[in-house]
N, C-alpha and C positions, 0 to 999 in steps of 0.2 A: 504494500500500500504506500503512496505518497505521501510525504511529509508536507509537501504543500498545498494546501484548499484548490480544484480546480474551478469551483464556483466565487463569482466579485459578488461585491455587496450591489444592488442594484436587480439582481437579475431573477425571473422566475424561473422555480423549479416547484416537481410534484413528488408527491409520495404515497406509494398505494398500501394502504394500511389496514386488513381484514376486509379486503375485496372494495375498500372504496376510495377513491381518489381524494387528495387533498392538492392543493394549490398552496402555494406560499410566496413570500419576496426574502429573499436572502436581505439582512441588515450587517451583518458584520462574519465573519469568519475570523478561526483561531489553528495557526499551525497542530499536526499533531503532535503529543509531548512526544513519543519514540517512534521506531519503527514499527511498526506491524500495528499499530491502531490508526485510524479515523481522524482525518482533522473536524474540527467539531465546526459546525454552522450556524450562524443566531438566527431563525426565519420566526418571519409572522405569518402566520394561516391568513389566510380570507376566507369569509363565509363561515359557515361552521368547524371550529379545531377539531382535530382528533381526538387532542385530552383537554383538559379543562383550562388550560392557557393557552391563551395569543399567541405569545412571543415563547420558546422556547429553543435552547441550545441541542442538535440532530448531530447524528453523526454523517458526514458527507457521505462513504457507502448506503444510510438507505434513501438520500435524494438522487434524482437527475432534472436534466434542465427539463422546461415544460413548452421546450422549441423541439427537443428530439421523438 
């Protein structure tokens, strides 16, 4: 896994989570601490969240962008 976030702040991406799609906007990104982990991504949901917050820190493996 990369150490470096391949998603910028600014940009949509989704995540499909127990068969249903969620939407988000990336706000910030955080390298990952070592190898073999996740850079972590700060996104905001739109519409309804998946869990009970807005705003929560994902790990980059389970986003991709919401252009691909």
């Amino acid at each position: 896994m990369p150490i470096e976030p391949k998603l910028k702040p600014g940009q949509l991406v989704q995540a499909t989570i127990a068969g249903d799609r969620y939407v988000g906007l990336v706000l910030s990104t955080r390298r990952a601490l070592r190898r073999g982990m996740s850079p972590m991504i700060e996104v905001q949901w739109s519409g309804e969240p998946p869990r009970d917050y807005r705003v929560e820190h994902v790990e980059e493996s389970l986003l991709r962008s919401a252009y691909s």
